[in-house]
C-alpha positions, -999 to +999 in steps of 0.1 A: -082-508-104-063-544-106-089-569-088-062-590-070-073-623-058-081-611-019-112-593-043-122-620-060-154-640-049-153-674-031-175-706-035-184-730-018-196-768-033-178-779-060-163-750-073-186-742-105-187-704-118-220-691-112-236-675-145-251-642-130-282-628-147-285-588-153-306-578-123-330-556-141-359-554-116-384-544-145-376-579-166-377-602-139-394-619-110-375-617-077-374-653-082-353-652-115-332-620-095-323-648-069-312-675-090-275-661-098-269-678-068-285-709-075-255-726-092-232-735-058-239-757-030-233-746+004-210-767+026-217-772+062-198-745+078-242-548+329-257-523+322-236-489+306-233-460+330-256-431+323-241-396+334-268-373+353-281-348+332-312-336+350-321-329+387-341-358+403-371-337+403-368-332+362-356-372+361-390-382+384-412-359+356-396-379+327-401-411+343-438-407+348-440-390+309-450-414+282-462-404+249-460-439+235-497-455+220-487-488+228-456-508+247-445-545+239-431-560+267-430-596+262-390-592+263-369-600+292-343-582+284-326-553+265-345-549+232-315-541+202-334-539+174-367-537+157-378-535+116-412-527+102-426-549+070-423-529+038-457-539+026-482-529+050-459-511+082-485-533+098-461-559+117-428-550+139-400-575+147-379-571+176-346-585+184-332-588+221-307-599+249-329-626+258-324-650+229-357-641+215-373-624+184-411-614+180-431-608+147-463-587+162-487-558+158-478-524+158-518-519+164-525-538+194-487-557+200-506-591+196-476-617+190-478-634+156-452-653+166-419-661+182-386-668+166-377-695+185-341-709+189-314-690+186-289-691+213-273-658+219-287-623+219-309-613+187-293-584+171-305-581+134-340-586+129-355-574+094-382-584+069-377-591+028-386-565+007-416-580+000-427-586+039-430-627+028-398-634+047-385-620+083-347-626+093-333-634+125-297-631+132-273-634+171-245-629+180-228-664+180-235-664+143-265-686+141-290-670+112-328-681+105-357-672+081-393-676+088-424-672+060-447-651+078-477-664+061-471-701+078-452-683+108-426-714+101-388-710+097-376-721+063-341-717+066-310-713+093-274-717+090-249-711+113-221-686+108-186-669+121-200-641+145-224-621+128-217-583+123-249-575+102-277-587+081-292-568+050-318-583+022-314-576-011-337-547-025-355-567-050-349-605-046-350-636-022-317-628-013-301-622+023-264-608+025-241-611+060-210-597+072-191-615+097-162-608+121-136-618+099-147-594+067-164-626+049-198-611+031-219-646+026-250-641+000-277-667+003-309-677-023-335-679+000-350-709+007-327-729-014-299-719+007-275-717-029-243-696-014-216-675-022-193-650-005-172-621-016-139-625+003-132-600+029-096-583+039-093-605+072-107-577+094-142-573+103-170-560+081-184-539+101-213-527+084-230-531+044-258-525+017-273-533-015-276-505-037-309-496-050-304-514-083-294-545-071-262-548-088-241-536-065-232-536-029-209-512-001-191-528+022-172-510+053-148-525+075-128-523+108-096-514+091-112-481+076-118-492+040-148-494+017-153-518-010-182-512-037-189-548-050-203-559-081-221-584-075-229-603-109-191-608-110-186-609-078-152-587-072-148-552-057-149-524-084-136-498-059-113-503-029-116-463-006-086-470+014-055-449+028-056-415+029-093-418+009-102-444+039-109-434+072-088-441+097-110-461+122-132-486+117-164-474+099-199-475+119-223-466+092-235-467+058-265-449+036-273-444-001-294-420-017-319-426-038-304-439-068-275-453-055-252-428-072-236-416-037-226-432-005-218-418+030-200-432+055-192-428+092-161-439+111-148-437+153-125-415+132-152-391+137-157-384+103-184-392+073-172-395+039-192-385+009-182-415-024-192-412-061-203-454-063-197-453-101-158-440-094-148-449-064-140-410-059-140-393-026-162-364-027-165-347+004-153-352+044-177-338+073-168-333+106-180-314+134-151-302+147-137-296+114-106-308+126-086-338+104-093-372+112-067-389+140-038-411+130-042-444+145-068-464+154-061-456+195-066-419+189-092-427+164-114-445+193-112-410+218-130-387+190-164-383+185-178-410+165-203-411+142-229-433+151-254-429+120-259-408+083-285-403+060-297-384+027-328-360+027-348-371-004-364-339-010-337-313-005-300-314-013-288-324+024-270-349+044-275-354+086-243-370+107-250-380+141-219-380+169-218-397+198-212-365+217-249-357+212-247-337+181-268-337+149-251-319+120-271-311+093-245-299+064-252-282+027-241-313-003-229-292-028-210-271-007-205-296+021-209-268+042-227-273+077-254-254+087-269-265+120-258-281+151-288-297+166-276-309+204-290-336+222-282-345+259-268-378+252-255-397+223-275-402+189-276-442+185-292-438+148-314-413+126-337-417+098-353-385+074-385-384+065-394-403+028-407-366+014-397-340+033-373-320+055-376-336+090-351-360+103-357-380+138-331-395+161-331-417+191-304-416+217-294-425+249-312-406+270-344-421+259-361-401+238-375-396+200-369-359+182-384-346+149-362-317+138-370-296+110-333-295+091-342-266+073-339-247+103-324-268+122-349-266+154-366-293+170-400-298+157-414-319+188-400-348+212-413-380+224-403-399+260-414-429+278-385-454+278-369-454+310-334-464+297-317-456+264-330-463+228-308-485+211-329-483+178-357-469+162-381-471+126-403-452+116-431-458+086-435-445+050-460-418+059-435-408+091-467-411+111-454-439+137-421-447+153-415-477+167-385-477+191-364-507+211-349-497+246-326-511+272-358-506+297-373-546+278-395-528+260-406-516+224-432-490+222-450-474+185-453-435+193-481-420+171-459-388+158-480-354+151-471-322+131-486-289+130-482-289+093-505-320+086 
């Protein structure tokens, strides 16, 4: 495709091209991976109603039910978001309304330390791939990095509003979307910047493929744009009748980075070749066509979150209607319909094997066996909805973040190990 100039890559300083190594994880320290970006300067720059779905008899048993091992409650209010370190799965950190992020113990939810000063809600918190570096991010924009060896911050900088925050797979590197489609890239801690120039509608959502190079961008006008990001222009614009036609939600890779799916309010996910830019498949529930406009679009059922099963060749959508859809990828036919009483907010399949959880809004944790398609067990003990959830490698712990304050790590069992 013709890379106009609203693809090409802005910078910031005194306008020098940056000479981009090849990102080849197996030649070179995440150091060396960071310092493409080294060569620019950076300039200064109530409550949701809840319908009732159980008798207050069957609400009064789920309120005194709690299968958790441990709660952190040193939050004051709504908890958004929560990440486990890569390295160890050893340390949490947990993002919420009150202007606050904690690094602490899954074991014993002993604080390591606060993230002190931000000044809106915390709504991206996530640690490096290497666990050496946690990221804090809030809604009015302000972003700041803290080694968690010293428990200092190293780095802030203050953005447009933030939409999300992902670190690159390999390197020092942390990538943001913003609310009016910018993606910044920074080296981290040198703070050396540049930023792949949006459409001038929000990104709404993004992620580094697994080798680095590359990087899948969604936005609020329905398109996708796969980036390259040693040039640092989009390779593939999905847009039209290839788009979707709401703004997109969600984003996953599998494993290697050769497919992408994507969810939309359209109420659709959208299987993409990353190599050709090609549409592969559309999944919907209702296996009806995606609406026309963005009004209609926002009445559907939206999908909230997608993934890949590693271990078998299937994909899981989650709708905010409550449904998990578990569909065939080669035929991109779907073969269960898992329901839940309230929405799914987000789902995650286990690293080697068949069993996807979710967490939605009525509170609770489910394990369901996808080749099936029946629920394998449930956990409960939040009294308000789970807005997001992790689990670790071995799929032996989830830790969850609620509208009830609180985190809490359940200890998940299996008849099968």
């Amino acid at each position: 495709m013709d890379n106009s100039d609203e693809n090409s890559v802005q910078f910031h300083g005194d306008e020098e091209i940056i000479e981009v190594i090849d990102l080849n994880e197996t030649e070179q320290s995440p150091d060396d991976l960071a310092d493409e970006f080294e060569d620019v300067d950076v300039g200064d720059t109530g409550d949701d109603e809840q319908e009732d779905w159980d008798t207050d008899d069957e609400m009064e048993q789920e309120k005194e039910q709690d299968d958790s091992e441990l709660t952190f409650s040193k939050h004051t209010g709504s908890v958004f978001c929560v990440s486990l370190d890569p390295a160890t799965n050893s340390l949490a950190v947990t993002g919420g309304e009150d202007d606050k992020a904690y690094v602490w113990r899954v074991s014993d939810g002993e604080v390591l330390f606060e993230c002190t000063g931000h000044k809106d809600s915390v709504t991206s918190v996530l640690f490096s791939h290497d666990s050496s570096l946690v990221a804090t991010g809030d809604m009015s924009g302000l972003i700041k990095v803290w080694k968690v060896e010293t428990k200092q911050e190293v780095w802030s900088f203050e953005v447009g509003d933030l939409e999300w925050l992902e670190w690159h797979p390999c390197a020092p590197v942390l990538l943001a979307g913003m609310a009016d489609g910018n993606v910044w890239m920074w080296k981290i801690p040198g703070g050396h910047c540049k930023t792949l120039q949006g459409p001038g509608c929000q990104s709404t959502s993004g992620k580094v493929l697994p080798d680095g190079k590359r990087a899948v961008v969604g936005y609020e006008d329905g398109n996708v744009r796969l980036w390259d990001l040693k040039q640092g222009n989009a390779t593939h614009v999905i847009k039209g009748y290839d788009g979707h036609q709401g703004a997109l939600t969600c984003l996953a890779c599998n494993k290697d980075g050769s497919l992408v799916l994507t969810g939309s309010v359209d109420g659709c996910a959208k299987l993409i070749n990353t190599a050709s830019g090609k549409v592969l498949g559309v999944f919907s529930v209702d296996g009806g066509k995606a609406k026309a406009s963005q009004e209609d679009a926002e009445e559907t059922n939206s999908v909230e979150s997608v993934g890949f099963c590693n271990v078998l060749p299937l994909i899981a959508v989650a709708y905010l209607s409550g449904t998990l859809g578990i569909y065939d990828l080669s035929s991109q036919v779907l073969r269960h319909k898992c329901q839940h009483q309230a929405g799914i907010v987000h789902l995650q399949w286990e690293e080697s094997s068949s069993v996807v959880s979710t967490c939605s809004l009525d509170g609770a944790v489910r394990l369901w066996d996808a080749r099936s398609g029946t629920m394998v067990s449930e956990y409960r003990g939040h009294q308000a909805e789970i807005l997001d959830f992790t689990l670790n490698r071995e799929a032996s712990m989830a830790v969850t973040a609620s509208g009830d304050h609180q985190a809490k790590v359940f200890l998940l069992q299996r008849p099968d190990r």
